[in-house]
Biopython code that builds the backbone (N, CA, C, O; Angstrom):
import numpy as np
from Bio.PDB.StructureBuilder import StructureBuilder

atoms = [
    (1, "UNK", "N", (-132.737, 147.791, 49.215)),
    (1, "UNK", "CA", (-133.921, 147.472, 48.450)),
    (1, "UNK", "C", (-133.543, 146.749, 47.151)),
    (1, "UNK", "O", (-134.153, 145.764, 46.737)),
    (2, "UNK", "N", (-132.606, 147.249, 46.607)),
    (2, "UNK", "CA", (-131.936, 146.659, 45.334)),
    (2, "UNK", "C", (-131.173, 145.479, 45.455)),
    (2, "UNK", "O", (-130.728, 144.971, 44.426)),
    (3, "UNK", "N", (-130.968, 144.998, 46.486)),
    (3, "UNK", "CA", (-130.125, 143.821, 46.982)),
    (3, "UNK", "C", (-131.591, 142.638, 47.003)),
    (3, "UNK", "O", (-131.670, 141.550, 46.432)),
    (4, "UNK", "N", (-132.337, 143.135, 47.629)),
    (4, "UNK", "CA", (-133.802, 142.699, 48.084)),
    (4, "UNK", "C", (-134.256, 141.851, 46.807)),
    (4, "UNK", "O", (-134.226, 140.637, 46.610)),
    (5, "UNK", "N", (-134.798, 143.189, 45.802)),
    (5, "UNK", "CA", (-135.435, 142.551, 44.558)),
    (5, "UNK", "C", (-134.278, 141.585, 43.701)),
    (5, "UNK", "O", (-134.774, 140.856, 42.842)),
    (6, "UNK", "N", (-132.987, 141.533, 43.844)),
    (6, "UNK", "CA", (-132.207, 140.473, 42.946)),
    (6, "UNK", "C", (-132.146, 139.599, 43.452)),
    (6, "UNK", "O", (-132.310, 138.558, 42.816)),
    (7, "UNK", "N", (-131.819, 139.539, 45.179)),
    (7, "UNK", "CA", (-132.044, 138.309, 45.661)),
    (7, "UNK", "C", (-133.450, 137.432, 45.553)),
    (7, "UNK", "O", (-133.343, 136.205, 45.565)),
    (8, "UNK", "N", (-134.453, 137.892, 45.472)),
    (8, "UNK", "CA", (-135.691, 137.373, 45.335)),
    (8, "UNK", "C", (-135.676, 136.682, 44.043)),
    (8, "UNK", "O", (-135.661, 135.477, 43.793)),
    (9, "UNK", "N", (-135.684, 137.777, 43.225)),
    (9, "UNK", "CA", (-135.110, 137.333, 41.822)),
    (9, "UNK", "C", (-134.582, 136.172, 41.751)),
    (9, "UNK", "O", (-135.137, 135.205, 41.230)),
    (10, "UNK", "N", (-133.331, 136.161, 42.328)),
    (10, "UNK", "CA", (-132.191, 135.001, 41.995)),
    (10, "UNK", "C", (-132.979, 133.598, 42.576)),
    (10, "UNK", "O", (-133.101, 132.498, 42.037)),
    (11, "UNK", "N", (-133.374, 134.005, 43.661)),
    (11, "UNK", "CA", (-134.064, 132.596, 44.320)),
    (11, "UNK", "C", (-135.404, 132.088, 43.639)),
    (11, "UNK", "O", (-135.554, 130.874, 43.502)),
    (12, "UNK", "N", (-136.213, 132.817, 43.281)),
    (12, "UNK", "CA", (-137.259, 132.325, 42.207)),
    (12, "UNK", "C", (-136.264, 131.173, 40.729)),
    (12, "UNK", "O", (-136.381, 129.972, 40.486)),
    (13, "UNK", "N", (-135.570, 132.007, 40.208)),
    (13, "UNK", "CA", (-134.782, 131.609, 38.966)),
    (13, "UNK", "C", (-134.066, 130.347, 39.219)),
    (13, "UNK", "O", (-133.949, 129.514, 38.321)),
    (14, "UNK", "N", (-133.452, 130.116, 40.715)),
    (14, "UNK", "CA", (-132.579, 129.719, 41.541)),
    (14, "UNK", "C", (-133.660, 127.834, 41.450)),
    (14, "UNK", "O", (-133.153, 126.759, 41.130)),
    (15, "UNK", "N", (-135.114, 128.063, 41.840)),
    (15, "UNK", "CA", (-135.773, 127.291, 42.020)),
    (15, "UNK", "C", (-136.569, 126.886, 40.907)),
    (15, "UNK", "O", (-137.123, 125.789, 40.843)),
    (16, "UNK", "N", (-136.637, 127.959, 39.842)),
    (16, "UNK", "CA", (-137.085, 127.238, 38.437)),
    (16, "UNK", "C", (-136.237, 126.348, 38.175)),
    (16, "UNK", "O", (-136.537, 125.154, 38.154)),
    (17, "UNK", "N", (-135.030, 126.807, 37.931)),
    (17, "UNK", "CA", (-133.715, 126.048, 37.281)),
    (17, "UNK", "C", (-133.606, 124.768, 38.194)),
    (17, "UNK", "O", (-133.081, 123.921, 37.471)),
    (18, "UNK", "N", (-133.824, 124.271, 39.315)),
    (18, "UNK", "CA", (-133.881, 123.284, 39.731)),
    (18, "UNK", "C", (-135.149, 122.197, 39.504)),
    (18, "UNK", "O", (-135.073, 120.982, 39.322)),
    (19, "UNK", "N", (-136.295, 123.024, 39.573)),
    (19, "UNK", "CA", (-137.150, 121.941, 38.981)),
    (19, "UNK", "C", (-137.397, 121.804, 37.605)),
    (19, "UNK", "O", (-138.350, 121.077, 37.323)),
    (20, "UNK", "N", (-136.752, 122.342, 36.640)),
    (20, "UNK", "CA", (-136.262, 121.845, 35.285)),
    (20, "UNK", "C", (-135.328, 121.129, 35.363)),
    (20, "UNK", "O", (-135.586, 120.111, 34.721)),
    (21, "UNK", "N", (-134.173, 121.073, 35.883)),
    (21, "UNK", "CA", (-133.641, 119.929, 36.211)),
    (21, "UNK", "C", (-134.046, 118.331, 36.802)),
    (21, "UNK", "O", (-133.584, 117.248, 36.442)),
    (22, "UNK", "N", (-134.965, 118.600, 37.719)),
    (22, "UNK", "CA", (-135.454, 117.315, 38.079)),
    (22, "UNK", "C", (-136.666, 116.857, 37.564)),
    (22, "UNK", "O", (-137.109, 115.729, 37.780)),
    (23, "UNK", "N", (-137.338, 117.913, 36.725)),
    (23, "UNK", "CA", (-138.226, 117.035, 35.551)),
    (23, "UNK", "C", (-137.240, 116.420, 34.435)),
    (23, "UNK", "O", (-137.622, 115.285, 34.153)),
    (24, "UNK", "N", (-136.412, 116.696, 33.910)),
    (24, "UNK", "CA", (-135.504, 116.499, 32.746)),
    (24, "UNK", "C", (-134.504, 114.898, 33.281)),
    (24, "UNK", "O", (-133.756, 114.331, 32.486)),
    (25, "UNK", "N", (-134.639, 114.585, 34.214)),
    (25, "UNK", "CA", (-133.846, 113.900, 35.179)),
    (25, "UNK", "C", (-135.077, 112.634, 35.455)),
    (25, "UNK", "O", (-134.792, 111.456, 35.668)),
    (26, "UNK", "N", (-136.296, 113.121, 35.400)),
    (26, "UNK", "CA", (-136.931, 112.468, 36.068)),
    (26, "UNK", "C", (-137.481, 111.399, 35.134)),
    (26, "UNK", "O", (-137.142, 111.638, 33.975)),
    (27, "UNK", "N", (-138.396, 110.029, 35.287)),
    (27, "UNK", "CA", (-138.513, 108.614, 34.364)),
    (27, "UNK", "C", (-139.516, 108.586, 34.344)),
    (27, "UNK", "O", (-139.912, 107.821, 33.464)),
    (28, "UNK", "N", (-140.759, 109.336, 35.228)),
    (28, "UNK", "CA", (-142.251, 108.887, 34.897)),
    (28, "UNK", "C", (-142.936, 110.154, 33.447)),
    (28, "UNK", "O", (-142.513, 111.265, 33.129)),
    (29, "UNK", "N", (-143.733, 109.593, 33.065)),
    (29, "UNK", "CA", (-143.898, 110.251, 32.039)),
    (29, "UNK", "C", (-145.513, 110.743, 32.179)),
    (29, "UNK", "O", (-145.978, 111.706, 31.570)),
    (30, "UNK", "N", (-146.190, 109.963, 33.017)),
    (30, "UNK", "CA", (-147.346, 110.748, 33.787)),
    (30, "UNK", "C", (-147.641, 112.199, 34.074)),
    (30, "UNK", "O", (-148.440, 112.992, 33.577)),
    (31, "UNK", "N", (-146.378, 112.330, 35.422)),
    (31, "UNK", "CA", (-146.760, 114.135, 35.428)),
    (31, "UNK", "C", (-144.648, 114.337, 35.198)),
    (31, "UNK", "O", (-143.711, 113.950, 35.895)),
    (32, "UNK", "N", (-144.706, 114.953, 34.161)),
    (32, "UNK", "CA", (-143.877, 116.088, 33.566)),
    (32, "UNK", "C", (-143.235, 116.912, 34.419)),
    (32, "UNK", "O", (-144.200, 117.236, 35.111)),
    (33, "UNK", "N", (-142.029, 117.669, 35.023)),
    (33, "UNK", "CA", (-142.228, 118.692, 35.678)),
    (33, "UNK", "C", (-141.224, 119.615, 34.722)),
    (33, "UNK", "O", (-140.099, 119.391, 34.275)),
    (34, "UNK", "N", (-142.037, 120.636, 34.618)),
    (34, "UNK", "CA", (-141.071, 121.764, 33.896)),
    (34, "UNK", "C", (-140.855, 123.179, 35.224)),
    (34, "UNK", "O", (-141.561, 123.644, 36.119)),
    (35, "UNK", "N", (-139.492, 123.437, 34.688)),
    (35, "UNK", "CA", (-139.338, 124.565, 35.287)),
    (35, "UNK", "C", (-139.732, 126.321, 34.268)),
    (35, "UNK", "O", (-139.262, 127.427, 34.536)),
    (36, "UNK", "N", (-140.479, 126.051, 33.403)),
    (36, "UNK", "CA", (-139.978, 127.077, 32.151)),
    (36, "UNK", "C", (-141.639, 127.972, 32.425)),
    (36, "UNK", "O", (-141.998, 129.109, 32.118)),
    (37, "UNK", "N", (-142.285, 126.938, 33.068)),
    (37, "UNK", "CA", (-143.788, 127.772, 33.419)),
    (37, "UNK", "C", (-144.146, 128.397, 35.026)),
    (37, "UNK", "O", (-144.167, 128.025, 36.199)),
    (38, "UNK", "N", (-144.436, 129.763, 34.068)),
    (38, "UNK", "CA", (-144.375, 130.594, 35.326)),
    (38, "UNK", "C", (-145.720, 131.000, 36.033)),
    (38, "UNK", "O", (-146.439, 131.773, 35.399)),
    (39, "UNK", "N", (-146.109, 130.614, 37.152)),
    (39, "UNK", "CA", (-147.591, 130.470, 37.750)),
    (39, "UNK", "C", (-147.864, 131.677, 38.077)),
    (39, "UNK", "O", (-147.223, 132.080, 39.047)),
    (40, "UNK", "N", (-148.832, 132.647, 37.458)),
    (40, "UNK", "CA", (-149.323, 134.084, 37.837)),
    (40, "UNK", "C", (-149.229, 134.167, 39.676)),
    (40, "UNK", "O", (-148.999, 135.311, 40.068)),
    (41, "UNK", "N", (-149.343, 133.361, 40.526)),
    (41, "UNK", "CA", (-149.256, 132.992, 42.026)),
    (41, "UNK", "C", (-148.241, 133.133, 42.509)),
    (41, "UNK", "O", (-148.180, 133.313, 43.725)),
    (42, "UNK", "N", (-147.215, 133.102, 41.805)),
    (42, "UNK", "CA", (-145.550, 133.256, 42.154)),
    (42, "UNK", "C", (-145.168, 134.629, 42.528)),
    (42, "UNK", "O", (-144.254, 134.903, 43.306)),
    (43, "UNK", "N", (-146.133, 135.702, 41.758)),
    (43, "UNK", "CA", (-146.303, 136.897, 42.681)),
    (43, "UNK", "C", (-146.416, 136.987, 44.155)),
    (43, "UNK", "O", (-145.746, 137.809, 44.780)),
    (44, "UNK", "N", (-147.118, 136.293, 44.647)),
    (44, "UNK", "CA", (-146.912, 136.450, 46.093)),
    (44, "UNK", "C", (-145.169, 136.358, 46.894)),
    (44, "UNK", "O", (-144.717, 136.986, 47.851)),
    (45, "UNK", "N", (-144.572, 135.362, 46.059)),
    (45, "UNK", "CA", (-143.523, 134.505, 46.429)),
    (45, "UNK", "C", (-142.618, 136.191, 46.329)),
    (45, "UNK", "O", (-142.052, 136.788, 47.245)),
    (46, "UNK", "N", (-142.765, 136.583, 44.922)),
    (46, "UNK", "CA", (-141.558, 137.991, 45.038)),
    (46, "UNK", "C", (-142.125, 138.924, 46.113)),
    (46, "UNK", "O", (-141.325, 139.828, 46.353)),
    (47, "UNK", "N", (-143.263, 138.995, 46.845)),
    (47, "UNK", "CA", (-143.816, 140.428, 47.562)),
    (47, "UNK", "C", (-144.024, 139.845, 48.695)),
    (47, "UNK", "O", (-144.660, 140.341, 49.625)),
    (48, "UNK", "N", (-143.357, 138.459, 48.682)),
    (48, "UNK", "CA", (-143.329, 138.160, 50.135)),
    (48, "UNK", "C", (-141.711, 138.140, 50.741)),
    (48, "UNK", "O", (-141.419, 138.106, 51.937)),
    (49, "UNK", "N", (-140.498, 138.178, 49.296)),
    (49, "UNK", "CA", (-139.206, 138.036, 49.237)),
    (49, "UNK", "C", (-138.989, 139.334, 49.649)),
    (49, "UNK", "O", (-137.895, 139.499, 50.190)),
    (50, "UNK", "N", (-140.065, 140.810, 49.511)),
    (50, "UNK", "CA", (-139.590, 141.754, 49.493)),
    (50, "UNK", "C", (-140.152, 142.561, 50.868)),
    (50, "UNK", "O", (-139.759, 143.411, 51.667)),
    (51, "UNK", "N", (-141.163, 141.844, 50.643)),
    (51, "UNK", "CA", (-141.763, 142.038, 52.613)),
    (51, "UNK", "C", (-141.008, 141.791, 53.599)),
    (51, "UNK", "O", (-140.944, 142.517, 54.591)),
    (52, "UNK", "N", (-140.039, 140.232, 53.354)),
    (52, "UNK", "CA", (-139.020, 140.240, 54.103)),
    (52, "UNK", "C", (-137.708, 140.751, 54.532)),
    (52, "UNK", "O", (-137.177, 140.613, 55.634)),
    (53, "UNK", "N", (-137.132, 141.556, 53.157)),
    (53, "UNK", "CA", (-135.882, 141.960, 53.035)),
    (53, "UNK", "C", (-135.997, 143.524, 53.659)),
    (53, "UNK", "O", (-135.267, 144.075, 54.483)),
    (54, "UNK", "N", (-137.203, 144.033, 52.950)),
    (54, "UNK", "CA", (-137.625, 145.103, 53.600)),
    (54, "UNK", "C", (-137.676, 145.297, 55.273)),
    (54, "UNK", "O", (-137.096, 146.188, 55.894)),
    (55, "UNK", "N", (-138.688, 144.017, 55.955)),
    (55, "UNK", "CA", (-138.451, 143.922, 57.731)),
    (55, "UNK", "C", (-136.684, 143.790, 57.953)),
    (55, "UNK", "O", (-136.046, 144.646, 58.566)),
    (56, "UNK", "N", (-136.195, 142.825, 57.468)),
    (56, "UNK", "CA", (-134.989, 142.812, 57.819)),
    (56, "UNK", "C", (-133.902, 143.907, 57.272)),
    (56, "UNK", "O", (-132.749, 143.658, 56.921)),
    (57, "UNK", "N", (-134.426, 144.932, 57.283)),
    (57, "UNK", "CA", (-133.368, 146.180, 56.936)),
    (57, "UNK", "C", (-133.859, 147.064, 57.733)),
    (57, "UNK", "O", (-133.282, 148.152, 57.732)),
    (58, "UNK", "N", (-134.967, 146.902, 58.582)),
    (58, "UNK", "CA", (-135.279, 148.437, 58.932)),
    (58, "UNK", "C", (-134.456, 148.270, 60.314)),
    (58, "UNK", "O", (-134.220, 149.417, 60.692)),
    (59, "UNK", "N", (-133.973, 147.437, 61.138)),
    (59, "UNK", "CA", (-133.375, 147.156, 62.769)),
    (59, "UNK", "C", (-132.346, 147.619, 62.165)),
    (59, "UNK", "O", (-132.053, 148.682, 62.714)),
    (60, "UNK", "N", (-131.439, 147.324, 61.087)),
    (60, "UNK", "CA", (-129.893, 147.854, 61.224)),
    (60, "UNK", "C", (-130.022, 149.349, 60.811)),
    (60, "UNK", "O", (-129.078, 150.108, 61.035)),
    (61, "UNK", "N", (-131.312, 149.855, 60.134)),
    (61, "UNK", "CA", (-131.272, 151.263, 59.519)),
    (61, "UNK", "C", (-131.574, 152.030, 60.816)),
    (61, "UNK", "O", (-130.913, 153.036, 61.074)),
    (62, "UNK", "N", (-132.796, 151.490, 61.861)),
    (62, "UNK", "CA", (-132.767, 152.442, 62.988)),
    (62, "UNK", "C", (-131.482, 152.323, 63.691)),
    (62, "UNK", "O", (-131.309, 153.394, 64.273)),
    (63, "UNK", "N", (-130.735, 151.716, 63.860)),
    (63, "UNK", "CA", (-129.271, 151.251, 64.831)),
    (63, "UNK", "C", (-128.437, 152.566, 63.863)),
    (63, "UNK", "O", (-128.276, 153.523, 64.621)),
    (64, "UNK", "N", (-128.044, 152.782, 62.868)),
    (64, "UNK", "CA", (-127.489, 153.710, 62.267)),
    (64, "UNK", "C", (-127.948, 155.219, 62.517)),
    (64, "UNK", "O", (-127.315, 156.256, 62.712)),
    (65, "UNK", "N", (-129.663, 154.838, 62.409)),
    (65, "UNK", "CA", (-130.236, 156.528, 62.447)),
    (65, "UNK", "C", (-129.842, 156.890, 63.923)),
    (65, "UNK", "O", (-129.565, 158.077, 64.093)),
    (66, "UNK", "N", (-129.785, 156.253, 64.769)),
    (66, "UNK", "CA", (-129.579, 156.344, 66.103)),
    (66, "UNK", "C", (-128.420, 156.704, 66.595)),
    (66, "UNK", "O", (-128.346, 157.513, 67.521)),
    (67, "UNK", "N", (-127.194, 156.053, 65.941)),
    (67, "UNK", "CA", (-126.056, 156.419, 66.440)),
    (67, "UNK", "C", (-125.074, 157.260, 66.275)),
    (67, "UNK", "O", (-124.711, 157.248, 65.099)),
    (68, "UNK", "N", (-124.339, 158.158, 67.080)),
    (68, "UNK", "CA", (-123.946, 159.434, 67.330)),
    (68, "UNK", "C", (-122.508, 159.270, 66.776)),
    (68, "UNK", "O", (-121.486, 158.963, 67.389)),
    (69, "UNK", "N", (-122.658, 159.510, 65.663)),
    (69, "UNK", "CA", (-121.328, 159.593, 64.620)),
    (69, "UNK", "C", (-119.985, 160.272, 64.998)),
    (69, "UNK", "O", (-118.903, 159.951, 64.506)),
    (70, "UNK", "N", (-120.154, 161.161, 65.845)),
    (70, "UNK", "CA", (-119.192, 161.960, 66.468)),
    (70, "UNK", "C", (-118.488, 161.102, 67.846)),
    (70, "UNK", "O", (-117.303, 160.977, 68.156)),
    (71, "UNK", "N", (-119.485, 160.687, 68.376)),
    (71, "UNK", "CA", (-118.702, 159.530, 69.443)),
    (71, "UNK", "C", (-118.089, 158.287, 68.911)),
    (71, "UNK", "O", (-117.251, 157.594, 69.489)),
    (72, "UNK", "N", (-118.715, 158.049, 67.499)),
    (72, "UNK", "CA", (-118.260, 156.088, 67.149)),
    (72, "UNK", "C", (-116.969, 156.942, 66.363)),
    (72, "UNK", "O", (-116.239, 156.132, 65.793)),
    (73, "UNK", "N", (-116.588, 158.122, 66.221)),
    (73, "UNK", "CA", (-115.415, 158.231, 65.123)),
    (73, "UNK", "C", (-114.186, 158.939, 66.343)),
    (73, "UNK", "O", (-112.975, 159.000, 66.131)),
    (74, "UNK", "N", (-114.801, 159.354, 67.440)),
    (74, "UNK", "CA", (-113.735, 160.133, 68.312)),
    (74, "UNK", "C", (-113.483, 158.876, 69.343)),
    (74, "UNK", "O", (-112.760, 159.178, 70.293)),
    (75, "UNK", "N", (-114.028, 157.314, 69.315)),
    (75, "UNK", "CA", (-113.304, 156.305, 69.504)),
    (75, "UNK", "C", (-111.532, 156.295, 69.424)),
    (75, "UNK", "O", (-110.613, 156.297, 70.243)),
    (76, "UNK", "N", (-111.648, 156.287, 68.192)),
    (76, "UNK", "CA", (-109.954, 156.263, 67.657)),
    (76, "UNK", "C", (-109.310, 156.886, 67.900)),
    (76, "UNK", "O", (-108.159, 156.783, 67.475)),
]
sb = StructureBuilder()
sb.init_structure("model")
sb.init_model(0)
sb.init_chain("A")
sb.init_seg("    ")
for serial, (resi, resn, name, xyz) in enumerate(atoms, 1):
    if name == "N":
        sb.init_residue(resn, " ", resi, " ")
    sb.init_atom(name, np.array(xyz, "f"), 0.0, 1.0, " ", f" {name:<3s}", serial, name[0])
structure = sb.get_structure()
C-alpha cells in the first residue's frame, strides 16, 4: 500500500516536472504551460493510481495466503 501511494505520488510529480519543463522550453506565448498548478481533478488520477496498485496486489497476496509453507520450505 505504501509502495502504491509513493509511486502514484512520484508519477503525478514525475509529470508536473515534465510539463514545466516543456512550457519553460516552449516559444508560443499564447497558451503558457506551467507545471506548478495543481487541478482539484488530479484527485481522481491519485485514487485511480491507488485503485490500481491495490487490484494488482491482491493475486500475489491470495497466491501467498494459499500456499502451504511447510511444503515450499521442506522442498530443500
Amino acid at each position: 500500500m505504501v509502495l502504491t501511494i509513493v509511486g502514484t505520488l512520484i508519477g503525478v510529480g514525475l509529470g508536473h516536472l515534465a510539463l514545466q519543463l516543456i512550457g519553460h522550453y516552449q516559444e508560443s506565448s499564447q497558451a503558457k504551460l506551467t507545471g506548478l498548478i495543481f487541478i482539484p481533478t488530479e484527485t481522481y488520477l491519485l485514487l485511480a493510481g491507488l485503485g490500481i496498485g491495490i487490484f494488482a496486489s491482491i493475486i500475489p497476496a491470495l497466491q501467498a495466503y494459499r500456499s502451504n509453507i511447510s511444503k515450499i520450505l521442506a522442498k530443500n
